[in-house]
C-alpha positions as CSV (number, residue, x, y, z in Angstrom):
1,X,81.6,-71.2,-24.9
2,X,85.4,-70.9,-24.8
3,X,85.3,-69.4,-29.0
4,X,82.3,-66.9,-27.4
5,X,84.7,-65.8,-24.7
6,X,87.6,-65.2,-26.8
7,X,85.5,-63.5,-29.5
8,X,83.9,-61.0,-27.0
9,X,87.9,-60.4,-25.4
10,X,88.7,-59.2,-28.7
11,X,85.7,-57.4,-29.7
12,X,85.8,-55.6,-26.3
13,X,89.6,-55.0,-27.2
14,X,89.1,-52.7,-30.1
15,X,85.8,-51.4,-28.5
16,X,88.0,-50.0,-25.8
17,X,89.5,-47.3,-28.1
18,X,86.0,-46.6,-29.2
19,X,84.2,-46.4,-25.5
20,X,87.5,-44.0,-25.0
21,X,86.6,-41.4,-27.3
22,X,83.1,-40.9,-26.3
23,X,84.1,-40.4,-23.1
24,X,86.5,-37.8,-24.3
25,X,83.8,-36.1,-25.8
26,X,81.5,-36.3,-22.8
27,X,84.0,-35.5,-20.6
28,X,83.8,-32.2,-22.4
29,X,80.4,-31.7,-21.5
30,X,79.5,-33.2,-18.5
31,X,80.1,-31.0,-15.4
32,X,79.5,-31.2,-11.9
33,X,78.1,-34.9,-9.8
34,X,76.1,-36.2,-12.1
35,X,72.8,-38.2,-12.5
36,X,73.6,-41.5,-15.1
37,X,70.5,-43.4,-16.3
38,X,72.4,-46.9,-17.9
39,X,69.8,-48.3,-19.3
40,X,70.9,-52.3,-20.8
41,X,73.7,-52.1,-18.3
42,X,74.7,-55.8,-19.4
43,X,77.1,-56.5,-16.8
44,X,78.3,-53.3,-15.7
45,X,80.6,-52.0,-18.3
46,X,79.1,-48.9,-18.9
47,X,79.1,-48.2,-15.0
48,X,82.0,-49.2,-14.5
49,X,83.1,-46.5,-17.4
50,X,81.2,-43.6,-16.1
51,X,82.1,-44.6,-11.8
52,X,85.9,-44.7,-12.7
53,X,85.6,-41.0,-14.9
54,X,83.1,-38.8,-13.4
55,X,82.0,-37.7,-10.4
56,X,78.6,-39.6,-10.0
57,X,75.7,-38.6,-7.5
58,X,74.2,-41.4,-8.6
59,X,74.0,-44.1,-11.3
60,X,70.6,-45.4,-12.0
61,X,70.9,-49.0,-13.7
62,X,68.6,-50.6,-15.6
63,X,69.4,-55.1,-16.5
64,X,66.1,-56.9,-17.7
65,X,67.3,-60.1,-17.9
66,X,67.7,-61.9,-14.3
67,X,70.6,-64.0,-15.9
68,X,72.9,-60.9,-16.8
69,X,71.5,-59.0,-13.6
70,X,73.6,-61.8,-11.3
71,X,76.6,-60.8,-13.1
72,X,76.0,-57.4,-13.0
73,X,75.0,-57.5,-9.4
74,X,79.1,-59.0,-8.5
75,X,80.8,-56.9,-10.7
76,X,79.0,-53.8,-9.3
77,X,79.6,-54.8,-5.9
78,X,83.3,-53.2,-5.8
79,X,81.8,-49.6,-6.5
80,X,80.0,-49.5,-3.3
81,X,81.8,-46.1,-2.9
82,X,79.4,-44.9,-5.6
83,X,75.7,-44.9,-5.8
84,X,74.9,-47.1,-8.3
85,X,70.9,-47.7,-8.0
86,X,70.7,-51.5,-9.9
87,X,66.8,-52.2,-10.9
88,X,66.2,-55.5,-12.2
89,X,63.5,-54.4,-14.9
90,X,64.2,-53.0,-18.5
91,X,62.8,-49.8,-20.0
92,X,59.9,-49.7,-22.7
93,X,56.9,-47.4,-23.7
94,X,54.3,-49.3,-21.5
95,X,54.3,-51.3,-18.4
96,X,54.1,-55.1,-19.0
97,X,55.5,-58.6,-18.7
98,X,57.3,-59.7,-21.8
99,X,59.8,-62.5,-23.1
100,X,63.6,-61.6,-23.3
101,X,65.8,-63.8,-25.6
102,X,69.3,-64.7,-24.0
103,X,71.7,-65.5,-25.7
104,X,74.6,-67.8,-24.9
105,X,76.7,-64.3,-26.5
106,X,74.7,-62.7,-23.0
107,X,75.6,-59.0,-25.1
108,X,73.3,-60.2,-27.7
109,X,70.2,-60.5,-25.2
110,X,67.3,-59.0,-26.6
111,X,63.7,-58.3,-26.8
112,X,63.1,-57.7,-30.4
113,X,62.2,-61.0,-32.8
114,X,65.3,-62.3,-34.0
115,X,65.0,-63.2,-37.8
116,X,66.6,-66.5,-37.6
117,X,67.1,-66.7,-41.8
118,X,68.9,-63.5,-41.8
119,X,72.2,-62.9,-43.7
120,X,73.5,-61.2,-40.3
121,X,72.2,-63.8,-37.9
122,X,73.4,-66.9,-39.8
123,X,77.2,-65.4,-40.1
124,X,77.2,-64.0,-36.5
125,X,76.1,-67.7,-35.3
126,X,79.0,-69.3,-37.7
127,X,81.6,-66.9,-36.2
128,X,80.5,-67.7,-32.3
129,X,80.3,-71.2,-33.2
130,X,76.7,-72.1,-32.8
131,X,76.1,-72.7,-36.5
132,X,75.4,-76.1,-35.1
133,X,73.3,-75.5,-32.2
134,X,69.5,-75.2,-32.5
135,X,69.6,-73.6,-29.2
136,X,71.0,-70.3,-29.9
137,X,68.8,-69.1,-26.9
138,X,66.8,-69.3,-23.9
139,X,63.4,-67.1,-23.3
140,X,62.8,-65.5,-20.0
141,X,60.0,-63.7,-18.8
142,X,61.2,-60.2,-17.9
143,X,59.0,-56.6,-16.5
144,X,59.5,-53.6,-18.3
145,X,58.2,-49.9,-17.0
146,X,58.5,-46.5,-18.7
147,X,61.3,-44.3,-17.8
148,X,58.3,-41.8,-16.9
149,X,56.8,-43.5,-14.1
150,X,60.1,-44.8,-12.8
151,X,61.0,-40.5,-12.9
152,X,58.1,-39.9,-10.9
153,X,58.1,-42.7,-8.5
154,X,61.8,-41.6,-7.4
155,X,61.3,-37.9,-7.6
156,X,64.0,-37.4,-10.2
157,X,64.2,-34.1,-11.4
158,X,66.9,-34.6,-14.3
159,X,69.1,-37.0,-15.7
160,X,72.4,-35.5,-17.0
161,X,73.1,-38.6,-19.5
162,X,70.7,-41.1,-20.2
163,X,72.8,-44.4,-21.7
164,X,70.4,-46.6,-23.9
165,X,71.9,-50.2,-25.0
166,X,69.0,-53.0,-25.3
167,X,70.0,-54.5,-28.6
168,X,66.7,-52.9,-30.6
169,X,64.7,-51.5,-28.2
170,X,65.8,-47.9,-27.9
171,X,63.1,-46.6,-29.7
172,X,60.2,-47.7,-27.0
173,X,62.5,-46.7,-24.0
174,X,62.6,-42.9,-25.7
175,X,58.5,-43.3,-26.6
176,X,58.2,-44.3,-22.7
177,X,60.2,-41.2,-21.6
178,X,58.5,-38.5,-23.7
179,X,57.1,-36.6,-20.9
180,X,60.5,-35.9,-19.2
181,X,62.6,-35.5,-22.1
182,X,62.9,-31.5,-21.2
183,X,64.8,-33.5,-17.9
184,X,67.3,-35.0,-19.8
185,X,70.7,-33.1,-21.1
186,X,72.2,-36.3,-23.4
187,X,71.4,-39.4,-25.1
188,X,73.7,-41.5,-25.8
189,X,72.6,-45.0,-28.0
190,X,73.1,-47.4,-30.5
191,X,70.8,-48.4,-33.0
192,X,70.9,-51.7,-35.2
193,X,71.2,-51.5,-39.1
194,X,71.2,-54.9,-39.5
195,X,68.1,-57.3,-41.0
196,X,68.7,-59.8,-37.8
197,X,66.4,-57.7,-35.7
198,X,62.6,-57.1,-36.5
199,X,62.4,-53.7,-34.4
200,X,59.7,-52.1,-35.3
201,X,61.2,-48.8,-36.2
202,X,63.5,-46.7,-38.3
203,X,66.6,-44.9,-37.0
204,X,64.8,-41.7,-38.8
205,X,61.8,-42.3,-36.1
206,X,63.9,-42.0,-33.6
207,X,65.7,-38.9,-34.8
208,X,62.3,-37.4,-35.6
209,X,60.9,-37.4,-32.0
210,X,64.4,-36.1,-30.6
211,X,64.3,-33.5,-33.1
212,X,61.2,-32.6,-31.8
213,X,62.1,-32.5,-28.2
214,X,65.0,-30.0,-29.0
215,X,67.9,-32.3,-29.4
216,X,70.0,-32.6,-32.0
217,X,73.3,-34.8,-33.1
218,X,76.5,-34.2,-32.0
219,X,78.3,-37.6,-32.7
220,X,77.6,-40.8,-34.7
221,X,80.7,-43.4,-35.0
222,X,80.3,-46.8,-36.7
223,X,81.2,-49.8,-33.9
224,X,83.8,-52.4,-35.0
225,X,82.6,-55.5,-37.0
226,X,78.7,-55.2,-36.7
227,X,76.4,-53.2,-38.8
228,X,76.0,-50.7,-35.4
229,X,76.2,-47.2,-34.5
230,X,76.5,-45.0,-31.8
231,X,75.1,-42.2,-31.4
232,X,75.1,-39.2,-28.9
233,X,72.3,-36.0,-28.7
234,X,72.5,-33.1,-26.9
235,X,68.6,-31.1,-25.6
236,X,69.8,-28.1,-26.6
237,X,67.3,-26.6,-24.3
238,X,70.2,-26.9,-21.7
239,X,73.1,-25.2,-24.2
């Protein structure tokens, strides 16, 4: 566990200079008290980001796994001057019950199959030092909802930036959100191009059914030493 920690200090390290320039660039764009949808909110780094950089109306955040949800629930608690909304449940394209995978590396918790003979997986688990572990995770039974219903069940009549990190899973929480997409000015994501997750979808899928929805790319930046990338796109409905 000590090798994880120090591993995810130093990834988070040159990350930093990464996170910075994003917020740079939304910085640029965002204006006014804003509405933050962090969905995958891990343990509040994101949050923590946006609370200490814009001014927030509120921040609606979105942890399905109940073991990263205690963290985030501590580290969240010295923002009480903001409105951070924390919801216990991740975002998908249905409502259901489903198993999480946590990971021991808790940013690495996921709900896609993990292909456990993949190039990617075996050399991630040989850096973090769990090459000989057979327990490279615990499941957990976690809900998910659609971004829709939770719209509509709060009354939310648009989402300024809607933040999507769940490690594979981007794809379902746009499918879920398709009839309030017109609602939303950004999305900002990452999507997986390595062959450790079996996700069920194509980075061009996703691209297609933003396209569709009037938004189109402004950024795209590859994240330090994983086959990631970020991505941010503007409805141009709104500009």
């Amino acid at each position: 566990m000590l090798r994880i920690y120090f591993i995810r200090k130093l990834i988070n390290f040159f990350d930093f200079f990464q996170q910075k320039k994003i917020l740079n660039i939304l910085k640029k764009k965002l204006k006014g008290r804003l509405i933050i949808f962090d969905v995958g909110a891990h343990h509040g780094e994101t949050i923590e980001n946006f609370a200490n950089n814009f001014d927030i109306e509120e921040i609606h955040s979105f942890e399905a796994s109940r073991v990263n949800f205690k963290k985030l629930e501590k580290i969240t608690q010295k923002l009480q001057q903001k409105k951070i909304i924390l919801n216990n449940i991740g975002l998908s394209d249905n409502n259901k019950e489903i198993l999480i995978k946590q990971f021991s590396e808790s940013s690495s918790t996921t709900l896609s199959k993990v292909n456990e003979k993949s190039k990617y997986f075996l050399k991630k688990i040989n850096i973090l030092g769990l090459s000989k572990n057979k327990n490279f995770y615990e499941t957990l039974k976690v809900k998910l909802e659609t971004l829709d219903d939770y719209l509509k069940e709060k009354d939310i009549q648009k989402i300024d930036l809607l933040k999507i990190d769940t490690e594979g899973h981007e794809f379902y929480v746009i499918k879920g959100s398709l009839m309030n997409l017109s609602k939303i000015h950004y999305i900002y994501f990452e999507h997986h191009y390595d062959d450790m997750l079996e996700k069920g979808y194509t980075f061009s899928e996703i691209h297609k059914i933003l396209n569709e929805n009037s938004f189109k790319k402004i950024y795209k930046s590859k994240m330090f030493f994983r086959k990631t990338f970020e991505y941010i796109y503007q409805n141009t409905k709104f500009y």
